[in-house]
C-alpha positions as CSV (number, residue, x, y, z in Angstrom):
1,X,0.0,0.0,0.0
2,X,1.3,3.5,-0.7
3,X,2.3,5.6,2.6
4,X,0.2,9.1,1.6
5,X,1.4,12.1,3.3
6,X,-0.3,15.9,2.5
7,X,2.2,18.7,2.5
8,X,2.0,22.4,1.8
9,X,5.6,22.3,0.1
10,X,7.2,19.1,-1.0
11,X,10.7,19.7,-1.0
12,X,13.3,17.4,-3.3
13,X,17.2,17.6,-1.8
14,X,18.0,17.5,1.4
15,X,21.1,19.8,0.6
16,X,21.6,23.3,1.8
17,X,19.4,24.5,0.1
18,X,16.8,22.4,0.3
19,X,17.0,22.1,4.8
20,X,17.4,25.9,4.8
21,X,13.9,26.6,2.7
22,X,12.7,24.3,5.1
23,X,14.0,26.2,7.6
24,X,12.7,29.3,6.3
25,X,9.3,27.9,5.6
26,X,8.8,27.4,9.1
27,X,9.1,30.7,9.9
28,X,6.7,31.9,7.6
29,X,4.2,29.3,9.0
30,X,4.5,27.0,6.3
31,X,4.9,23.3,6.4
32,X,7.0,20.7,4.0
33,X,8.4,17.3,3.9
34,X,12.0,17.0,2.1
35,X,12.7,13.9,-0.1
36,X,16.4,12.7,-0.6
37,X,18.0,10.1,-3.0
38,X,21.4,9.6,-0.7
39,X,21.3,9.0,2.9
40,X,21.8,11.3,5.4
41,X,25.8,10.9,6.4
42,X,26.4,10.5,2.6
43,X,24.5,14.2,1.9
44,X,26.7,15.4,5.2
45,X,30.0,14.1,4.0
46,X,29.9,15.8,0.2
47,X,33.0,18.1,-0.1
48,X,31.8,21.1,-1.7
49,X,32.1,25.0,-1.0
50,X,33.7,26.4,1.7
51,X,33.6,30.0,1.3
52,X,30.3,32.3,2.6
53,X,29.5,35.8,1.6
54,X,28.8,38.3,4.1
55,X,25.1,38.2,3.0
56,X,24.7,34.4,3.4
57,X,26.6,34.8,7.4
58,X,23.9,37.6,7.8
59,X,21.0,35.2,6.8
60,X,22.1,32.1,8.8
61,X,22.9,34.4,11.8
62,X,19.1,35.8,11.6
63,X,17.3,32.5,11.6
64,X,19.0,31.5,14.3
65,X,21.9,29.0,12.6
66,X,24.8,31.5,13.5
67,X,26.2,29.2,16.6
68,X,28.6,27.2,15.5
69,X,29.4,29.3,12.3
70,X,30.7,32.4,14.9
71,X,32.8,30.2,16.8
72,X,34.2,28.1,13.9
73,X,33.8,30.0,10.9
74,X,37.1,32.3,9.5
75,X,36.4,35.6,9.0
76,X,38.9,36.7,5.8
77,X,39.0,40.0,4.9
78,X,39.9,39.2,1.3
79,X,42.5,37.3,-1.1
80,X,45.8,37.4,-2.5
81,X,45.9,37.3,-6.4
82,X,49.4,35.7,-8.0
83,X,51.4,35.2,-11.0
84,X,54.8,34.4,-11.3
85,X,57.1,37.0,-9.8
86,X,53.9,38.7,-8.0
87,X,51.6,38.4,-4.9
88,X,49.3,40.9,-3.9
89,X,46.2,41.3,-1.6
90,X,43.2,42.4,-1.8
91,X,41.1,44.0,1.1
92,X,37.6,43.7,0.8
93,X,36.6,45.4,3.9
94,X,38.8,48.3,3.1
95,X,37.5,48.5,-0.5
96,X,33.9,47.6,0.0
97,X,33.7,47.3,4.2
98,X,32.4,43.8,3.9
99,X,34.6,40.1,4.5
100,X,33.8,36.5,3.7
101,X,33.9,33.3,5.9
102,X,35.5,30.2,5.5
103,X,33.0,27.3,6.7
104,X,32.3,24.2,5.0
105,X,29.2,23.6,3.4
106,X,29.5,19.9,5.2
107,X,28.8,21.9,8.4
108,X,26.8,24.1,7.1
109,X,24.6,21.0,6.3
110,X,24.9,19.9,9.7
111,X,23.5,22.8,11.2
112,X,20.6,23.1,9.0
113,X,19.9,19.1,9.4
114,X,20.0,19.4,13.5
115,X,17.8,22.7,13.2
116,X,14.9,20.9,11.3
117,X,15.4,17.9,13.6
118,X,14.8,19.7,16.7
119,X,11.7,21.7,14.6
120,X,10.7,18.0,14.0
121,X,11.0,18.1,10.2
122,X,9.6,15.4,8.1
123,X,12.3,13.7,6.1
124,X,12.7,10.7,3.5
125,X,16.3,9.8,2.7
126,X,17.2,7.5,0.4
127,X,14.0,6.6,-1.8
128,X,14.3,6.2,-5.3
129,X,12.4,6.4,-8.6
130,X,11.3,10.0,-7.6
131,X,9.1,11.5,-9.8
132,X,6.9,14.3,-10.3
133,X,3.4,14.8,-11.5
134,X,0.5,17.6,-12.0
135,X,2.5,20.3,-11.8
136,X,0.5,22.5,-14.0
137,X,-2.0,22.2,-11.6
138,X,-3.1,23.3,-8.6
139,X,-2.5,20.0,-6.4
140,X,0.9,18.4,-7.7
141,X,2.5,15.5,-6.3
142,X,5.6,13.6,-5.7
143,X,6.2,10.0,-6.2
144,X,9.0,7.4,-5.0
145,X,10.0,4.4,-3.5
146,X,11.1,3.7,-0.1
147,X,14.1,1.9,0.9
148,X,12.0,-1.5,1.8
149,X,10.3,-1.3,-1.1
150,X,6.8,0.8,0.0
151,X,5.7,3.3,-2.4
152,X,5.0,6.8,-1.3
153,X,3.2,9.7,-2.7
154,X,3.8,13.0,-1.0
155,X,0.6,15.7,-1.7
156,X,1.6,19.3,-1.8
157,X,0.5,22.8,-3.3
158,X,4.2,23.3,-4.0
159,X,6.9,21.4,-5.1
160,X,10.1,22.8,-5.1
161,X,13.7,21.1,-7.0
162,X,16.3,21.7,-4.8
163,X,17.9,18.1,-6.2
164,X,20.9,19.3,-8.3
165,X,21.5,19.2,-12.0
166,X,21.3,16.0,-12.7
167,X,18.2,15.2,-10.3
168,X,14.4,14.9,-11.6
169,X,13.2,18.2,-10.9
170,X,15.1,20.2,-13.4
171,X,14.3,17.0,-15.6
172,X,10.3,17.4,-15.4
173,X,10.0,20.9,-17.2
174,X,9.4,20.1,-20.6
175,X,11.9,21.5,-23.3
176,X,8.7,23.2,-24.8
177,X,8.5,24.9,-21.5
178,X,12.6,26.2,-20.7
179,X,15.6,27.9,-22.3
180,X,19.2,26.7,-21.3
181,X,22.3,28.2,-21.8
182,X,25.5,26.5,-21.1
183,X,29.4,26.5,-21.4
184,X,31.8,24.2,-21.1
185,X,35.3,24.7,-20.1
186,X,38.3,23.1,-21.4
187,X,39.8,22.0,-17.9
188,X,39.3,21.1,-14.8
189,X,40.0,21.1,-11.1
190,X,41.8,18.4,-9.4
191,X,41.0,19.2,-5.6
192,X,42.6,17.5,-2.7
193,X,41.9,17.9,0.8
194,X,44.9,17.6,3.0
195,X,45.4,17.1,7.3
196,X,47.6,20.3,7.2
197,X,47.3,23.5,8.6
198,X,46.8,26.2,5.7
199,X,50.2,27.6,4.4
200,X,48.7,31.0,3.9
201,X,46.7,33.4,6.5
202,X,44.0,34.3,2.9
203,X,43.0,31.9,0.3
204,X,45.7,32.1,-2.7
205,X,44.5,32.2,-6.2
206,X,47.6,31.8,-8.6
207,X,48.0,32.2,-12.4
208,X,50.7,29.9,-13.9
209,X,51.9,29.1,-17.6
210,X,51.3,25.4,-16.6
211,X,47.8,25.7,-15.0
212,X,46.2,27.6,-12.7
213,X,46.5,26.9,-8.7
214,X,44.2,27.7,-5.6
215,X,45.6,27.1,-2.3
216,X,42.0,27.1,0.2
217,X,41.1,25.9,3.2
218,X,38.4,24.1,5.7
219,X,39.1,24.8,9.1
220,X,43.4,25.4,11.1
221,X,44.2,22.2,10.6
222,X,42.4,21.2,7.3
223,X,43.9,22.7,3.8
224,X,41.7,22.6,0.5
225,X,44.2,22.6,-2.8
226,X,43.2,23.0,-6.1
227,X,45.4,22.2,-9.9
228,X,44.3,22.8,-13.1
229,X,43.9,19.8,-15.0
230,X,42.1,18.8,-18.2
231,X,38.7,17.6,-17.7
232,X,39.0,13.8,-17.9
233,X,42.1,13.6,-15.8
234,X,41.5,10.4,-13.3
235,X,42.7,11.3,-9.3
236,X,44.4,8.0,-9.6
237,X,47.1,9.7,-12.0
238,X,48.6,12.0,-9.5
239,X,50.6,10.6,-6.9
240,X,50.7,12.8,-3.7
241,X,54.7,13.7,-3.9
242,X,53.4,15.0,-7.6
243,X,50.5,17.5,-6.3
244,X,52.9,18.3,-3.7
245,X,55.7,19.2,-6.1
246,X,53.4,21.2,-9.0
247,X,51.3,22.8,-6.3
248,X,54.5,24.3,-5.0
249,X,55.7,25.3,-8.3
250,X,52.3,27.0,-9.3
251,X,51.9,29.1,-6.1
252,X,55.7,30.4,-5.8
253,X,57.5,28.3,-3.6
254,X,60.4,30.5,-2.0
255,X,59.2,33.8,-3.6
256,X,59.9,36.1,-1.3
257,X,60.2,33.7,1.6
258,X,56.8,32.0,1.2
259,X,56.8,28.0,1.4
260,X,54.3,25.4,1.0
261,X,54.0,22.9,3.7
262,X,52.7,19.6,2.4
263,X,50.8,16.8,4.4
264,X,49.0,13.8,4.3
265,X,46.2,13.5,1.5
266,X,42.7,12.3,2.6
267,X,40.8,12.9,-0.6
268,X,41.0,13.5,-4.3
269,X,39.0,14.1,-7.0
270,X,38.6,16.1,-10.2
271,X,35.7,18.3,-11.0
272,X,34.8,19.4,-14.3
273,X,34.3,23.2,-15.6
274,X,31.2,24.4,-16.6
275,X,28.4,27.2,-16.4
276,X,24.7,26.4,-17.2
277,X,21.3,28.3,-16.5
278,X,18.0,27.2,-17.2
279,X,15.2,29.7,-17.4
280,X,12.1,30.5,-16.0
281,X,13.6,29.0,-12.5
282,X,9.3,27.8,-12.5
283,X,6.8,25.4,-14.5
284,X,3.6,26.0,-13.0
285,X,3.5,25.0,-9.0
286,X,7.3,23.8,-9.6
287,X,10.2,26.0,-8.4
288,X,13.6,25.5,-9.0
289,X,16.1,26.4,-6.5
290,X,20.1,26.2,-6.5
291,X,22.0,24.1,-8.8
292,X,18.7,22.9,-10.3
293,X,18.5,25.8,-12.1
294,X,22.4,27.2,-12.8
295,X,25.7,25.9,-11.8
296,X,28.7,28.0,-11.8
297,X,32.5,27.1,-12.3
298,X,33.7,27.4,-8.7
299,X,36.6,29.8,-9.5
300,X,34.0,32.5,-7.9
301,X,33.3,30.7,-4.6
302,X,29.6,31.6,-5.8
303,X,27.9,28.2,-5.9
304,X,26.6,27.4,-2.7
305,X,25.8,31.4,-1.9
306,X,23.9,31.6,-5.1
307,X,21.6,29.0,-3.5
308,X,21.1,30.5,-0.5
309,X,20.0,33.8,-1.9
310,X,17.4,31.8,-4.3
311,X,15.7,29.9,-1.1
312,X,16.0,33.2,0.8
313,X,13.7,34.8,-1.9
314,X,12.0,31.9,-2.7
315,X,10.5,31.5,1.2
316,X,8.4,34.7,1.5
317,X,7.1,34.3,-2.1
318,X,5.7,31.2,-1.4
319,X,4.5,32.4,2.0
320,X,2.8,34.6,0.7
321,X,1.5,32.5,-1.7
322,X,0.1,29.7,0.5
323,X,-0.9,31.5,3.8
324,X,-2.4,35.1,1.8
325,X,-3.1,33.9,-1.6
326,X,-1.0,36.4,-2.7
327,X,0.5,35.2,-6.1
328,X,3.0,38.3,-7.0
329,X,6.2,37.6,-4.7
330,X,6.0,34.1,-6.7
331,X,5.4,35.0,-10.1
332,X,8.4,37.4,-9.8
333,X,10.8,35.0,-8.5
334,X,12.3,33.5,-11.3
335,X,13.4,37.0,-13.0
336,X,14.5,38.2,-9.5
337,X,16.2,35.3,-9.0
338,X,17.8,35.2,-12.6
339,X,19.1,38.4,-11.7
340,X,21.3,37.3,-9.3
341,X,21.9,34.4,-11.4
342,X,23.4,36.0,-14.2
343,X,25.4,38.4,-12.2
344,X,27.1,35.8,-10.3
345,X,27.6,33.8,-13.8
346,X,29.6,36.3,-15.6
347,X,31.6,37.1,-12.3
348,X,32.4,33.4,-12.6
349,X,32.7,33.6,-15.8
350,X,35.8,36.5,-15.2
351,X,37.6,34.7,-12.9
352,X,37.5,31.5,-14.4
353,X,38.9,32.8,-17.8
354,X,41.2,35.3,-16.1
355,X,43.1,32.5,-14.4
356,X,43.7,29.5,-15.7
357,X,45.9,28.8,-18.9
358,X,44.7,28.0,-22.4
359,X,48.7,27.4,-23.7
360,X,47.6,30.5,-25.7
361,X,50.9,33.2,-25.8
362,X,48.2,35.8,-26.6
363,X,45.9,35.1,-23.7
364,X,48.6,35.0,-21.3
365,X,49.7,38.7,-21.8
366,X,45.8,39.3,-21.4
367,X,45.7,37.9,-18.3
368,X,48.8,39.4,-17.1
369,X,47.8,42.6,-18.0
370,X,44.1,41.7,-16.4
371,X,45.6,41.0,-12.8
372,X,47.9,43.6,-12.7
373,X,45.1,45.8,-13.6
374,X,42.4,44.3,-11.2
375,X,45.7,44.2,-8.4
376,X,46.8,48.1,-8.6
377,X,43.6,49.4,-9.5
378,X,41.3,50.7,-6.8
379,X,38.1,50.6,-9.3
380,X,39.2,47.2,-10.4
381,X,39.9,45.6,-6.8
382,X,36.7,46.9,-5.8
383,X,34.5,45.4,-8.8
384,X,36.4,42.1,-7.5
385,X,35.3,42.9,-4.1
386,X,32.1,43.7,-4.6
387,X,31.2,40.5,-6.5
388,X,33.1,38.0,-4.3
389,X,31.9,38.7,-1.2
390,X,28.6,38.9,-2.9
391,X,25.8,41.4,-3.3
392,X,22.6,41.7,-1.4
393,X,20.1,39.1,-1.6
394,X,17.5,40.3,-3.7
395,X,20.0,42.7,-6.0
């Protein structure tokens, strides 16, 4: 027999963004139940971002998720931008009088999963055969399958995608019904997280002739590392004494007394380059939400933020929707949200081309000239600024 259960908002992803539209539901009095292919440590485990904008700290420090991210979290008060021969920094909160915060989005997912347990959240983790129906209506539904087997249906007036790109939600608008836009990059990022404490006080972002580097971080003791690499490079290919050794080339070992201190390597993997939107961000009662709807090369740090600001808009619109019958906040959505969207695509966009190496003699005096503009400029520091530690939700 099917287990039946009658929602306001039937949520799909139990990733950030999907746990903090819960969240945010709540507080505007409106109910949902959040459906999850992976299990729960498996959604708490996945490496992703680690950097927060000053608008998404504000947000989770408003609804009350602000705890743990003040006592853990790193302020930074910008970057340093490299090429060979040069290191500079740039201030944000001198330029613009806003910083950004290093916190993993695996904790970030941890607070958001302990906040809806304690609100008493409905959740179903790892189902399968998820599938949507009626969404053109005005009662759509959710079907799947539940680990032993039961099927369940999950009622709603809302459904909302929070599942990633390649989960069903952005899969149920028809291609009748969406335009997409996408760009592919030729490279890659082979990340590797290391049990080392950062060697760098801001995260590094280096141009090299041979590839571009990134030396990040998670937390004092945990350093995040990042090669350029073409896009079907496998992990297994790259010995740890050979990261070590090209990492320390690409971001100036010895230059003016800087050195990178290796460690021991607890995960690799490479992840491909691309930028994709799909528009409207809605098909009738379905909403779209986070990488559903855009991804973003992660040069920009911009990913995980870009979610946050669409759930933080998408919240009120829908409470207003269900608990006033007010349609307008949620038939605005999608272009407000695009907004943002496309904003935070082209500053991607900027960084991504203006740092990593083509092989292209003519491109690399363009990005030369690029940095050393964007390093010594005030205007061009500050456009940097302004888009990395992000705009205000709503712009």
């Amino acid at each position: 027999m099917t287990q039946r259960v009658r929602t306001q908002v039937a949520i799909v992803g139990a990733g950030p963004a999907g746990l903090l539209l819960s969240h945010l539901l709540e507080r505007e009095g409106v109910e949902s139940v959040i459906v999850e292919t992976r299990s729960r440590p498996y959604v708490e485990s996945r490496i992703r971002a680690g950097i927060l904008e000053a608008s998404t700290v504000g947000l989770l420090r408003d609804v009350g998720l602000g705890g743990r991210l003040d006592r853990e979290g790193i302020e930074h008060r910008g970057i340093h931008l490299q090429w060979p021969g040069e290191r500079h920094h740039l201030d944000f909160v001198d330029l613009i009088g806003r910083s950004v915060t290093v916190y993993a989005q695996t904790e970030v997912t941890k607070d958001l999963g302990n906040a809806r347990d304690a609100a008493g959240q409905q959740f179903r983790y790892e189902v399968r055969d998820t599938a949507l129906h009626d969404l053109t209506s005005d009662r759509p539904y959710l079907t799947y399958t539940s680990p032993d087997g039961t099927p369940g249906r999950v009622d709603a007036d809302v459904v909302v995608g929070c599942d990633g790109s390649f989960g069903p939600s952005r899969a149920a608008v028809p291609a009748s019904a969406a335009r997409t836009w996408e760009r592919v990059y030729p490279y890659g990022w082979l990340g590797v997280l290391a049990d080392v404490a950062p060697s760098t006080d801001e995260l590094i972002y280096a141009w090299h002739p041979d590839g571009f580097a990134l030396h990040s971080m998670r937390s004092p003791s945990v350093s995040r590392l990042y090669l350029q690499v073409p896009p079907d490079t496998a992990p297994a290919d790259w010995s740890d004494e050979r990261i070590w050794a090209e990492l320390a080339a690409r971001l100036g070992e010895g230059e003016n007394g800087w050195h990178l201190t290796p460690g021991p390597i607890t995960e690799k993997s490479v992840l491909p380059m691309r930028s994709y939107v799909q528009a409207p961000m809605r098909h009738g009662r379905l909403f779209l939400a986070g990488d559903a709807a855009h991804i973003v090369p992660p040069t920009g740090a911009k990913g995980l933020n870009l979610a946050v600001a669409d759930v933080a808009m998408l919240a009120p619109a829908l409470g207003s929707l269900l608990t006033k019958n007010d349609h307008n906040p949620a038939d605005a959505y999608s272009d407000a949200a695009l907004r943002r969207v496309w904003r935070c695509t082209h500053f991607s966009w900027w960084m991504t081309t203006m740092l990593h190496s083509t092989g292209d003699p003519f491109d690399a005096e363009l990005q030369r000239s690029q940095l050393a503009w964007v390093s010594t400029s005030t205007a061009g520091a500050t456009g940097l600024a302004e888009n990395y530690a992000g705009l205000p939700i709503g712009f």
